[in-house]
C-alpha positions as CSV (number, residue, x, y, z in Angstrom):
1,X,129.6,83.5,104.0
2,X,125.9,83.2,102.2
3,X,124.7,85.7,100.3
4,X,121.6,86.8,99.7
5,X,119.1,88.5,97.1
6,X,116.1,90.2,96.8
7,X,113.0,88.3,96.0
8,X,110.2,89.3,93.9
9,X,108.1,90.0,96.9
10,X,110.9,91.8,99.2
11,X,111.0,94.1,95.6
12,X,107.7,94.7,95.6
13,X,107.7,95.4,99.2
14,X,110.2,98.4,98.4
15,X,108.4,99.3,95.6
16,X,105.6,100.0,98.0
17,X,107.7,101.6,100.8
18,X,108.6,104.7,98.4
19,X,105.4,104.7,96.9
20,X,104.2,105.4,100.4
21,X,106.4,108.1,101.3
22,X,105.8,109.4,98.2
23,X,102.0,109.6,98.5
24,X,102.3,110.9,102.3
25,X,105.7,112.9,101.4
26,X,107.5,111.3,104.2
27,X,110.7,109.7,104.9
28,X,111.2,106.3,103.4
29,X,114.0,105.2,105.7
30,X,112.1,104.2,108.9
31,X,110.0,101.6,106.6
32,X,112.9,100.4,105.1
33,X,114.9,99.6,108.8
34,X,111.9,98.4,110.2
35,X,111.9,95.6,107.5
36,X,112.0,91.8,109.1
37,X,113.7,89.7,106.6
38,X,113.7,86.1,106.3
39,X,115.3,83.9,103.9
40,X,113.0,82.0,101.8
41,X,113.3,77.8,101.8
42,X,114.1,76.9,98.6
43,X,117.3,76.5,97.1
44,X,117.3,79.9,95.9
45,X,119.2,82.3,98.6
46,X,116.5,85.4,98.6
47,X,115.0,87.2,101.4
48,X,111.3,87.6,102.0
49,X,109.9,91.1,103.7
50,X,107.5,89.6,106.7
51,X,106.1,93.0,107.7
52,X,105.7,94.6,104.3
53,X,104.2,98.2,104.0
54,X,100.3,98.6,103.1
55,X,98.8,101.7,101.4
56,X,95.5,103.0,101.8
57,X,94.1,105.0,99.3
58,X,90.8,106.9,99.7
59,X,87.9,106.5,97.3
60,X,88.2,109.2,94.2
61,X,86.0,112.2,94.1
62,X,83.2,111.7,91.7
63,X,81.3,114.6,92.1
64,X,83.2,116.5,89.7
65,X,84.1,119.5,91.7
């Protein structure tokens, strides 16, 4: 049986996931099933995130109100 690790990316990736539901105060676990792994090609066994989340955040208010 292989095993398998996080990469740095598919971390990162997770990282943004709950920063997401976080932000919009939503429920992390649909992100996190709809993941699409794929095992990277080198000779280290870690999986890659090929849909990872993205965050949009809105330009801060400068008017000082």
């Amino acid at each position: 049986m292989t095993t398998f690790k996080l990469s740095d990316q598919a971390l990162g990736a997770i990282m943004m996931a709950l920063q997401k539901s976080l932000m919009e105060q939503s429920d992390i676990t649909p992100v996190l099933k709809s993941f699409e792994l794929t095992p990277t090609d080198g000779k280290e066994e870690e999986l890659l995130v090929t849909n990872p989340p993205t965050v949009r955040v809105g330009a801060p208010d400068t008017t000082g109100t």
